[in-house]
N, CA and C atoms as an extended XYZ file, in Angstrom:
450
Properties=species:S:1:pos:R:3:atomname:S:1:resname:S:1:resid:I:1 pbc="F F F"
N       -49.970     -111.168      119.811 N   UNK     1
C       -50.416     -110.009      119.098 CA  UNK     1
C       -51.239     -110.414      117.868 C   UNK     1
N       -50.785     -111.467      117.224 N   UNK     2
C       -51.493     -111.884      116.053 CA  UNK     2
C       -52.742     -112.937      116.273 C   UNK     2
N       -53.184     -113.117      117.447 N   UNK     3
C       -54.440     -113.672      117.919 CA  UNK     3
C       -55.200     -112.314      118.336 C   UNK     3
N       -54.416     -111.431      118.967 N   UNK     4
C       -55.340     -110.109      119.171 CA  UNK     4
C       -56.209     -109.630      118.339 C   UNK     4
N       -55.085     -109.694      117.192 N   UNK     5
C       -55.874     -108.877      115.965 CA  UNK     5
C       -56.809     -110.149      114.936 C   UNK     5
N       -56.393     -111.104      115.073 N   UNK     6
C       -57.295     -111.925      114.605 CA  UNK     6
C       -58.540     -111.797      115.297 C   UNK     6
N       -58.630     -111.738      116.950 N   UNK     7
C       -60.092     -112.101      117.318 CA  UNK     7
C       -60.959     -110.505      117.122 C   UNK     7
N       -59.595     -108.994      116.754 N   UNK     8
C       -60.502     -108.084      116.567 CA  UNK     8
C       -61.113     -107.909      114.418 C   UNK     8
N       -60.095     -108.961      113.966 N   UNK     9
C       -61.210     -108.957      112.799 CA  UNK     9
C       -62.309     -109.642      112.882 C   UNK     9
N       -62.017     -110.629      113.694 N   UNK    10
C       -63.387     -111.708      113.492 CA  UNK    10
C       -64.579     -110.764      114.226 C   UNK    10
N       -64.574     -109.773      114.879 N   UNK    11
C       -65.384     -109.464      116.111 CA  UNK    11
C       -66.279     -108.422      114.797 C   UNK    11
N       -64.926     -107.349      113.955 N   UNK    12
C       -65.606     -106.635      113.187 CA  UNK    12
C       -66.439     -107.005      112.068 C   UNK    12
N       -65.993     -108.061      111.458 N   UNK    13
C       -66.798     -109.127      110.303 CA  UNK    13
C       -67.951     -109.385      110.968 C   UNK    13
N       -68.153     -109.367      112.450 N   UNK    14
C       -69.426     -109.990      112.792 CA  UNK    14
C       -70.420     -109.197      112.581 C   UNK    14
N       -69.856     -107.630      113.007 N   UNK    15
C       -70.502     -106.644      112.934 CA  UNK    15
C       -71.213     -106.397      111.627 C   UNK    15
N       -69.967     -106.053      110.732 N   UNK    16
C       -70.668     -105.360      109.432 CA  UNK    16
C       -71.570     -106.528      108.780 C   UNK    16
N       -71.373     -108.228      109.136 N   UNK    17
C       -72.401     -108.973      108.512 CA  UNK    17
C       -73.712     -108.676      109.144 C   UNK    17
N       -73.936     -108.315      110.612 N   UNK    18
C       -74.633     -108.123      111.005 CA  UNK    18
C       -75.926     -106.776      110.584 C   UNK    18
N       -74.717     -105.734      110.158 N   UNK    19
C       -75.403     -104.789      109.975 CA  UNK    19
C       -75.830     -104.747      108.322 C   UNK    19
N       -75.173     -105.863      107.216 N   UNK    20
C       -75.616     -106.292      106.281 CA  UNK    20
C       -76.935     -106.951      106.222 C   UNK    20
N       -76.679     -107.672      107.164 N   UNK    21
C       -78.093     -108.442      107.320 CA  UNK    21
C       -79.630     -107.554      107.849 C   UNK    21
N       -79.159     -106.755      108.486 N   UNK    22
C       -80.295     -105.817      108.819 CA  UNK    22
C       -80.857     -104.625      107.595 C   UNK    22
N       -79.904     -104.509      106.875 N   UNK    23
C       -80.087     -103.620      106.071 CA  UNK    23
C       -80.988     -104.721      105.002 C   UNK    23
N       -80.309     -105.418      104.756 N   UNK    24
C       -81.407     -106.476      103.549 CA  UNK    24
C       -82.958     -106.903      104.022 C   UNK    24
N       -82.985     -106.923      105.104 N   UNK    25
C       -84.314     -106.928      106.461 CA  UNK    25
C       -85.040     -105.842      106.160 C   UNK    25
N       -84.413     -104.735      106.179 N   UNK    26
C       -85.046     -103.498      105.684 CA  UNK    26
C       -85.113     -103.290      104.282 C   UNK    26
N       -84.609     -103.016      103.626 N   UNK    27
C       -85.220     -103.142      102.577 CA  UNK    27
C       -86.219     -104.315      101.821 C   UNK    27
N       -85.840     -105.159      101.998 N   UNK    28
C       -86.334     -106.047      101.634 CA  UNK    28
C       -88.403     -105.730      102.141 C   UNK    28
N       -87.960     -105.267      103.310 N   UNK    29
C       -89.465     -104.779      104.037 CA  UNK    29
C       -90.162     -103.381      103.368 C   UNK    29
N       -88.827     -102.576      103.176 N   UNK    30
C       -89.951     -101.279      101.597 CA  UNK    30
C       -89.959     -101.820      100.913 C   UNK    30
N       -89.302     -103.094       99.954 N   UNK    31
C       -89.529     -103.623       98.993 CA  UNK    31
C       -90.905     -103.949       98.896 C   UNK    31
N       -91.475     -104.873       99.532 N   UNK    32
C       -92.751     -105.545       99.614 CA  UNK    32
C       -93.814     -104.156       99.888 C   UNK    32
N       -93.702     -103.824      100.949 N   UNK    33
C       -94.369     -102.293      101.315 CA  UNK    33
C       -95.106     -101.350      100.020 C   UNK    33
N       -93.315     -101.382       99.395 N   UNK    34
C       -94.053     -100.520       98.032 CA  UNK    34
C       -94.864     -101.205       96.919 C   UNK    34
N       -94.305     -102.583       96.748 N   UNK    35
C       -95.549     -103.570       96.049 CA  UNK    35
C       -96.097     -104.516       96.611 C   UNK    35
N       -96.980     -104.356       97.515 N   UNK    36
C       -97.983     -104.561       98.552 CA  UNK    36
C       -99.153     -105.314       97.080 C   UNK    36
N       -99.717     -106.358       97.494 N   UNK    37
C      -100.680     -106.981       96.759 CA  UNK    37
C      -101.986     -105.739       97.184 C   UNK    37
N      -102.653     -106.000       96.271 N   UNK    38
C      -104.198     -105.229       96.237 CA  UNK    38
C      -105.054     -105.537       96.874 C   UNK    38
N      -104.851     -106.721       97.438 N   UNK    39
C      -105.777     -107.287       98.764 CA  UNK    39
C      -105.378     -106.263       99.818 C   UNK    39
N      -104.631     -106.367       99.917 N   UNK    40
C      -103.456     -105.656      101.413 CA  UNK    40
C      -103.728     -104.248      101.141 C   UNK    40
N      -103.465     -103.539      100.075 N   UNK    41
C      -103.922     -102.206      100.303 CA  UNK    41
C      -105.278     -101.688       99.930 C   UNK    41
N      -106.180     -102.786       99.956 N   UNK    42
C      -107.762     -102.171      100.015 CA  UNK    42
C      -107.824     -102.628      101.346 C   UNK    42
N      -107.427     -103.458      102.220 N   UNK    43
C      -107.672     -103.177      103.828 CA  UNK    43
C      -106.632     -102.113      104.202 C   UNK    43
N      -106.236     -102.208      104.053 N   UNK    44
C      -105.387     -100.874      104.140 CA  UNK    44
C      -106.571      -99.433      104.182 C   UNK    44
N      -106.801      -99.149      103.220 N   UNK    45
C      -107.904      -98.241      102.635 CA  UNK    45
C      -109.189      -98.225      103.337 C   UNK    45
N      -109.621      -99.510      104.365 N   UNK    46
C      -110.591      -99.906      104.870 CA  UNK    46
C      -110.899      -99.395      106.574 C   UNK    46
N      -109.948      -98.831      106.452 N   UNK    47
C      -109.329      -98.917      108.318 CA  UNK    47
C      -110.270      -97.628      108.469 C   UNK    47
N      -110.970      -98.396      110.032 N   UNK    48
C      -112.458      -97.724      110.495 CA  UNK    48
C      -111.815      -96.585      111.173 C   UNK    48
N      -112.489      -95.382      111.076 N   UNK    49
C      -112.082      -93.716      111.011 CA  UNK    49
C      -111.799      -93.927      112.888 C   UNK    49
N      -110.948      -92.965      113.649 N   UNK    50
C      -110.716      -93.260      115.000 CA  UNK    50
C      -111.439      -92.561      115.811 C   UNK    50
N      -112.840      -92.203      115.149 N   UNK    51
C      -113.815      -91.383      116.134 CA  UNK    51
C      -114.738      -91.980      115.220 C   UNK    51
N      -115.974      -92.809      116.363 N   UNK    52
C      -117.167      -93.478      116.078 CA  UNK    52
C      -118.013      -92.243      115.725 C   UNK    52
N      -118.817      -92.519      114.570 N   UNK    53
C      -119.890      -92.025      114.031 CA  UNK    53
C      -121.379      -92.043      114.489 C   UNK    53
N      -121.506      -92.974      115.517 N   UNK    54
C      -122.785      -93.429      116.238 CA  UNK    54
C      -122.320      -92.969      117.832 C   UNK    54
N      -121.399      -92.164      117.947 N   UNK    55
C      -121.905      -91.399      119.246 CA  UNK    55
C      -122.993      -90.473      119.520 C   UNK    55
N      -123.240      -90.245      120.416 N   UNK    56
C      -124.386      -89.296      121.091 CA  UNK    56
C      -124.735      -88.496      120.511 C   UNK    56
N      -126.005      -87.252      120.197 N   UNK    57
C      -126.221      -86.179      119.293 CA  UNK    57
C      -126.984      -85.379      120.869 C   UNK    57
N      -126.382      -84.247      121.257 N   UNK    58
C      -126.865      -83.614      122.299 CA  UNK    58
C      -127.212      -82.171      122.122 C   UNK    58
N      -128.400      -81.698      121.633 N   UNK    59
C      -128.730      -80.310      121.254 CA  UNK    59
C      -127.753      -79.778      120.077 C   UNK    59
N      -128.459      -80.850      119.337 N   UNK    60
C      -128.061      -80.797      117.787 CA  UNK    60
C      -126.534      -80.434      117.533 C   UNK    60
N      -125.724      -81.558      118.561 N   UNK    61
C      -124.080      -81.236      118.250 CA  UNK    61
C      -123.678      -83.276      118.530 C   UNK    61
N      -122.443      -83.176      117.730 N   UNK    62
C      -122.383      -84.536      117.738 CA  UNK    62
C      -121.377      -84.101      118.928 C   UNK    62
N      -121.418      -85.009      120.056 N   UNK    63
C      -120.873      -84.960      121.282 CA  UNK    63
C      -118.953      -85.205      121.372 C   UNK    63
N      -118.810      -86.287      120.854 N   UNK    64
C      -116.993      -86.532      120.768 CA  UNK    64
C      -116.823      -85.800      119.754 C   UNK    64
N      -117.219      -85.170      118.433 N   UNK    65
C      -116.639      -84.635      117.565 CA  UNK    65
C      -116.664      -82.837      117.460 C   UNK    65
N      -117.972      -82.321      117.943 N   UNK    66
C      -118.189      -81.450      118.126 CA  UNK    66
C      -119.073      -80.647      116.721 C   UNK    66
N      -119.367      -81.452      115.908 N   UNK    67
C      -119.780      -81.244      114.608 CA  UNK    67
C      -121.238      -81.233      114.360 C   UNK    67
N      -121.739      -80.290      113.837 N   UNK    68
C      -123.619      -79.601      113.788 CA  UNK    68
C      -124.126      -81.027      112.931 C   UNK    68
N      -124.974      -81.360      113.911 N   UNK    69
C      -125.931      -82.843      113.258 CA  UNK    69
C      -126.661      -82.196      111.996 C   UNK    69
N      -126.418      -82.666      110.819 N   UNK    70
C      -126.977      -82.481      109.512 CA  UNK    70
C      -127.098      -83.200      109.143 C   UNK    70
N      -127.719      -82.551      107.688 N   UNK    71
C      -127.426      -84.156      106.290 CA  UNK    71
C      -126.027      -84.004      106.041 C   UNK    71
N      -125.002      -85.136      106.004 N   UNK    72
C      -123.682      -84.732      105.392 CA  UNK    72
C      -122.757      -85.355      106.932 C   UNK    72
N      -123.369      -84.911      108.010 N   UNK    73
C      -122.275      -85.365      109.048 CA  UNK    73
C      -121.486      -86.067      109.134 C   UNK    73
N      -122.509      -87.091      108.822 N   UNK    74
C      -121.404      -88.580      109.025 CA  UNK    74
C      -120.481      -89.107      108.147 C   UNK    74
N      -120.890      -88.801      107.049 N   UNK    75
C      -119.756      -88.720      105.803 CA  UNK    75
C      -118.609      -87.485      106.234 C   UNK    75
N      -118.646      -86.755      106.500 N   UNK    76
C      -118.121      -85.577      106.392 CA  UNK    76
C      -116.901      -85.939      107.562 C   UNK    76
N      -117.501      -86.694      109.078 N   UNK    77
C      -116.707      -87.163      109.990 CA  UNK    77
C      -116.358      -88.221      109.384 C   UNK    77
N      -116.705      -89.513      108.950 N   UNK    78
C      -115.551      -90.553      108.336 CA  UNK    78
C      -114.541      -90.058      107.069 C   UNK    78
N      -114.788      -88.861      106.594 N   UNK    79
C      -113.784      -88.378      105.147 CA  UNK    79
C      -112.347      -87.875      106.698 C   UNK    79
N      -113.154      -87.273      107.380 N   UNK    80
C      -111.760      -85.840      107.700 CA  UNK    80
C      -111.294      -86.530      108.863 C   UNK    80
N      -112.165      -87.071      109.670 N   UNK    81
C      -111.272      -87.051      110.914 CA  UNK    81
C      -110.345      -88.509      111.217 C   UNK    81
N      -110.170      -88.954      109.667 N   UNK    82
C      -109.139      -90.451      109.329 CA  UNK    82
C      -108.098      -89.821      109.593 C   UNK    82
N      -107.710      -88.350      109.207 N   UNK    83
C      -106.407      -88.035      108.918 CA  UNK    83
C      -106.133      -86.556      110.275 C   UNK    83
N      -107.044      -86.236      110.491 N   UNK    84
C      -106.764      -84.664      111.531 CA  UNK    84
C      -108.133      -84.414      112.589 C   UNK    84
N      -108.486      -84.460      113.382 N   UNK    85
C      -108.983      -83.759      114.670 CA  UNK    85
C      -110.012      -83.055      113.838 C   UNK    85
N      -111.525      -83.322      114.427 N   UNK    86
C      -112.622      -82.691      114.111 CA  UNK    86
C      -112.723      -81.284      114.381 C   UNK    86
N      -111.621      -80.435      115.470 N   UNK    87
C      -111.591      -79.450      115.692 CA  UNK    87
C      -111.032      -78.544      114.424 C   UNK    87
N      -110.219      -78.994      113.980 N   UNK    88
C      -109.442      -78.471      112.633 CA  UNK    88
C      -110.730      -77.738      111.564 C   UNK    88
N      -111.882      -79.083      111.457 N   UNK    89
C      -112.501      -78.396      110.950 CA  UNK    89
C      -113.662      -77.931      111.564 C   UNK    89
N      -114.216      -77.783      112.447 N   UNK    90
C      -114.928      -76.639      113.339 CA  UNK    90
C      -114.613      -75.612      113.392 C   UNK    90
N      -113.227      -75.595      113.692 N   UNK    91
C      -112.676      -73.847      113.987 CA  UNK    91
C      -112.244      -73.010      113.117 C   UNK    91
N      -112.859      -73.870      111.628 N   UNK    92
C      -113.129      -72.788      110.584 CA  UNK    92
C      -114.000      -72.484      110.135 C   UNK    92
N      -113.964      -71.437      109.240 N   UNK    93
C      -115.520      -71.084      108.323 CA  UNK    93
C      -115.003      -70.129      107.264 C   UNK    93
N      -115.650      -70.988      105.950 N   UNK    94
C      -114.938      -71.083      104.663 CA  UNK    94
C      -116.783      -71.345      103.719 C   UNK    94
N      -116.215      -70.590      102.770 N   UNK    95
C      -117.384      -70.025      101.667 CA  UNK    95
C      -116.878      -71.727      100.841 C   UNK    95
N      -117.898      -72.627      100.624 N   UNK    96
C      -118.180      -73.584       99.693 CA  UNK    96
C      -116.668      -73.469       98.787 C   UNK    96
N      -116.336      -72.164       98.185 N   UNK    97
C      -115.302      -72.656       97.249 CA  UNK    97
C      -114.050      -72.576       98.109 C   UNK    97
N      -113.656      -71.901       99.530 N   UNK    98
C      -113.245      -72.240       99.986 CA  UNK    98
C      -112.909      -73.430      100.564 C   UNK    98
N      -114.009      -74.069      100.871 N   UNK    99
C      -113.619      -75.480      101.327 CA  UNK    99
C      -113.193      -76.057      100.297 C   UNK    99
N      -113.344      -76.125       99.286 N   UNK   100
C      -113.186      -76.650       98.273 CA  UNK   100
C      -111.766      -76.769       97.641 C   UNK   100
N      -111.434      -75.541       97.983 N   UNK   101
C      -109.640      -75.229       97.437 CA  UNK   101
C      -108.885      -76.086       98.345 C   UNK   101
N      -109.544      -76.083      100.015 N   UNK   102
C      -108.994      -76.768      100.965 CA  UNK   102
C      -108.900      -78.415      100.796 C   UNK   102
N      -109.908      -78.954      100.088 N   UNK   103
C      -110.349      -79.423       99.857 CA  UNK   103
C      -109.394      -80.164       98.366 C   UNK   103
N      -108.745      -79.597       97.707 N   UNK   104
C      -108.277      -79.879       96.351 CA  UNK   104
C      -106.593      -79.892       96.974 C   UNK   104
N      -106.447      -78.835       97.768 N   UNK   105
C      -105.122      -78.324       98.693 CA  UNK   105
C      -104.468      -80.193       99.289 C   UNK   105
N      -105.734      -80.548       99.957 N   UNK   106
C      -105.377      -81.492      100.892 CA  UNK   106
C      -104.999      -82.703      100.046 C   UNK   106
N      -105.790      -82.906       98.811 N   UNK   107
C      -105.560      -83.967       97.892 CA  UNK   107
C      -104.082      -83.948       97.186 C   UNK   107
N      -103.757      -82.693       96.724 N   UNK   108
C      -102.345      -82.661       95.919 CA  UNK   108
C      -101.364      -82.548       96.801 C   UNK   108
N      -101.114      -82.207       98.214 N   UNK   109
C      -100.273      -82.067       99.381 CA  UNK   109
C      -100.327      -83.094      100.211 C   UNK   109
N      -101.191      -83.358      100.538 N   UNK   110
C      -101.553      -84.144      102.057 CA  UNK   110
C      -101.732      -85.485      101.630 C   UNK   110
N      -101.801      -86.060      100.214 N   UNK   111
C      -102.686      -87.739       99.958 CA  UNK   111
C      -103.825      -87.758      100.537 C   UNK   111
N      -104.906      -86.814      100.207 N   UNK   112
C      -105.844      -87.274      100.669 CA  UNK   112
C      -106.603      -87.872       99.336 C   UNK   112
N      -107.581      -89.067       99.342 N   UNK   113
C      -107.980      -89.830       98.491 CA  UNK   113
C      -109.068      -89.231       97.700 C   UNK   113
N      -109.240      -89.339       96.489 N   UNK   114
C      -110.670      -89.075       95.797 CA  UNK   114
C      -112.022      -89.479       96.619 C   UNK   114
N      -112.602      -87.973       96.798 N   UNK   115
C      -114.247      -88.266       97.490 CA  UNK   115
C      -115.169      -88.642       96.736 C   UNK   115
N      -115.174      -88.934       95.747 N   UNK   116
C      -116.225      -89.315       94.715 CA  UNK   116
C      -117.430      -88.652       94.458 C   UNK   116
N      -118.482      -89.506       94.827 N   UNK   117
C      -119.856      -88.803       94.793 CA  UNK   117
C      -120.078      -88.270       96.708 C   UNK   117
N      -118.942      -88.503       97.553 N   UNK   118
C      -118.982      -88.005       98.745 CA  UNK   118
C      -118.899      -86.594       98.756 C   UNK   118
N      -117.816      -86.141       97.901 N   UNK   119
C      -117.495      -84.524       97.641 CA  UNK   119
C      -118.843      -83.978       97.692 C   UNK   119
N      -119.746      -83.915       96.851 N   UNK   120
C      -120.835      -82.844       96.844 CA  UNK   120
C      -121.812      -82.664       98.268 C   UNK   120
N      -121.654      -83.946       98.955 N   UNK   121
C      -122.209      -84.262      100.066 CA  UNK   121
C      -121.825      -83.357      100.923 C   UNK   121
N      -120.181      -83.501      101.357 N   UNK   122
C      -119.175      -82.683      102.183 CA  UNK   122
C      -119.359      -81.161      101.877 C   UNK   122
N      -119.040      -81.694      100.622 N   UNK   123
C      -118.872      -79.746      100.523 CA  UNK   123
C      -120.311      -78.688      100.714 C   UNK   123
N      -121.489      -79.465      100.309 N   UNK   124
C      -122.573      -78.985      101.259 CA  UNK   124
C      -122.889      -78.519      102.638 C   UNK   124
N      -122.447      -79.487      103.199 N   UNK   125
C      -122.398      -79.870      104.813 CA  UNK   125
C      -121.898      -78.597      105.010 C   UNK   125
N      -120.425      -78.723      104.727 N   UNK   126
C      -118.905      -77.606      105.397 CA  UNK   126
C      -119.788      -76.141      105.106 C   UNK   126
N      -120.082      -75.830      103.980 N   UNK   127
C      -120.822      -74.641      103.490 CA  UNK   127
C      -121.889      -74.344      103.830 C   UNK   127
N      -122.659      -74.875      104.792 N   UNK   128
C      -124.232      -74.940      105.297 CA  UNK   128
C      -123.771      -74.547      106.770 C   UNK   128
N      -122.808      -75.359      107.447 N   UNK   129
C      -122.542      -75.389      108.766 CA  UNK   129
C      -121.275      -74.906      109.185 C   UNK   129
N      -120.961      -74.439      108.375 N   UNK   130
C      -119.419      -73.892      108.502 CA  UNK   130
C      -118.628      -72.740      107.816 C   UNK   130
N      -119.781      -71.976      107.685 N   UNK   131
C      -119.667      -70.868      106.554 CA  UNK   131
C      -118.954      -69.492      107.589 C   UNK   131
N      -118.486      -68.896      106.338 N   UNK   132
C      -117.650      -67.270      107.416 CA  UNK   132
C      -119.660      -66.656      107.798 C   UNK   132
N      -119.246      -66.640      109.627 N   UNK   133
C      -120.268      -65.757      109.932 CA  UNK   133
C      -120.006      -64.307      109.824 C   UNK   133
N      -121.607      -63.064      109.699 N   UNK   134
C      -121.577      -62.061      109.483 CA  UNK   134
C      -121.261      -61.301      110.417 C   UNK   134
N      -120.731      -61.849      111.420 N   UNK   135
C      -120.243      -60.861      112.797 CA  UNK   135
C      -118.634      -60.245      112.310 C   UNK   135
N      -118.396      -59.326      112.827 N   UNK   136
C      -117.337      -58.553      112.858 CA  UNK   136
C      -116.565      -57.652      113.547 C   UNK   136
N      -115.761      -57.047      113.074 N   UNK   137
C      -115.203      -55.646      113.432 CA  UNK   137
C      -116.293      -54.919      113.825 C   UNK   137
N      -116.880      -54.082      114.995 N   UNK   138
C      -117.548      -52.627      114.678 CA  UNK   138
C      -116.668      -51.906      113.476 C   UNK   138
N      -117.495      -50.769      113.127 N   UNK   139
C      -117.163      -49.983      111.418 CA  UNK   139
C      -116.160      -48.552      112.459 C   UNK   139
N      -115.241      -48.625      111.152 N   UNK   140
C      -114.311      -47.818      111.817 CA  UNK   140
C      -114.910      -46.391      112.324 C   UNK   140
N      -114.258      -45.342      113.597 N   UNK   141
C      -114.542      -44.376      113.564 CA  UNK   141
C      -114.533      -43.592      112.824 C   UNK   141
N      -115.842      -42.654      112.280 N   UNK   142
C      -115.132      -41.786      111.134 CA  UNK   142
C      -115.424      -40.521      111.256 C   UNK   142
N      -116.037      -39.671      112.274 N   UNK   143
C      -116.170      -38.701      112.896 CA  UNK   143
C      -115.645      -38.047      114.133 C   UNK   143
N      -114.722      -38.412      114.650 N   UNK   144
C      -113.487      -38.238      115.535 CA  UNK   144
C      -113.458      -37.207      115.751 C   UNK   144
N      -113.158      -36.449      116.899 N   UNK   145
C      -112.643      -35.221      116.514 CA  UNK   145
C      -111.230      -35.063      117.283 C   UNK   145
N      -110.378      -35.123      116.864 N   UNK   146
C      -108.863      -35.354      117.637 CA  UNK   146
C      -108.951      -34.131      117.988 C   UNK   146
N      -107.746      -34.173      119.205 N   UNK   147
C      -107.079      -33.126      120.205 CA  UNK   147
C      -105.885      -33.241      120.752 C   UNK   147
N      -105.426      -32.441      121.049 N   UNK   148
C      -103.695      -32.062      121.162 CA  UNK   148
C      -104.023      -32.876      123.116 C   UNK   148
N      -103.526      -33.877      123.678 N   UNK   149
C      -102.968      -33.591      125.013 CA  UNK   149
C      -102.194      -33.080      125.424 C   UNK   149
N      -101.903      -32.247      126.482 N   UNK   150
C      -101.286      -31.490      127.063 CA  UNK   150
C      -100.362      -31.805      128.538 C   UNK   150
């Protein structure tokens, strides 16, 4: 009985060293992570956007992205589509200060990075090619003449 329980402490000591040791593995790995040298996080910062910028332009639409060939495009596709789907921003249309809030929204929520002298570029682009169009509702009826069905 007293070899039983000896070989079930030794079995559990193995464990919790084990799971000591993994835990110091891990941390030890956010440790470094969170103070990452400055070499390491400007490649970091460097990492090429996951939709090429030199694809096809086919009746003035960029083909994989779906985005109106302008001045501004290609900046506009390496800023946004690092972090979300070129569709995200196609399938809106937003007045300049709109984009802009979106735009300020994404920076204080999302980490998105300072655009620098890119911002005025973008926010051109988005507001040139991506503005609320004037189509709508038809205007409500306003001469009606209601009736009782029977």
């Amino acid at each position: 009985m007293k070899k039983e329980f000896d070989h079930q402490v030794r079995r559990l000591s193995r464990l919790l060293f084990s799971f000591l040791l993994l835990f110091l593995i891990l941390f030890s790995g956010l440790f470094y992570w969170a103070n990452r040298p400055p070499e390491i996080q400007q490649e970091l910062e460097d990492v090429t956007p996951l939709v090429s910028i030199d694809d096809e332009i086919e009746n003035g639409i960029h083909v994989t992205t779906g985005f109106i060939e302008d001045e501004g495009m290609r900046v506009t596709i390496q800023n946004c589509t690092n972090c979300h789907s070129a569709k995200l921003v196609t399938q809106n249309r937003m007045s300049r200060d709109g984009w802009e809030a979106t735009i300020r929204w994404m920076q204080e929520t999302q980490n998105l990075w300072d655009l620098g002298n890119n911002e005025e570029l973008i926010l051109t682009y988005l507001a040139k090619n991506y503005a609320p169009v004037a189509k709508g509702r038809r205007q409500n009826l306003d001469q009606t003449v209601w009736y009782e069905l029977e």
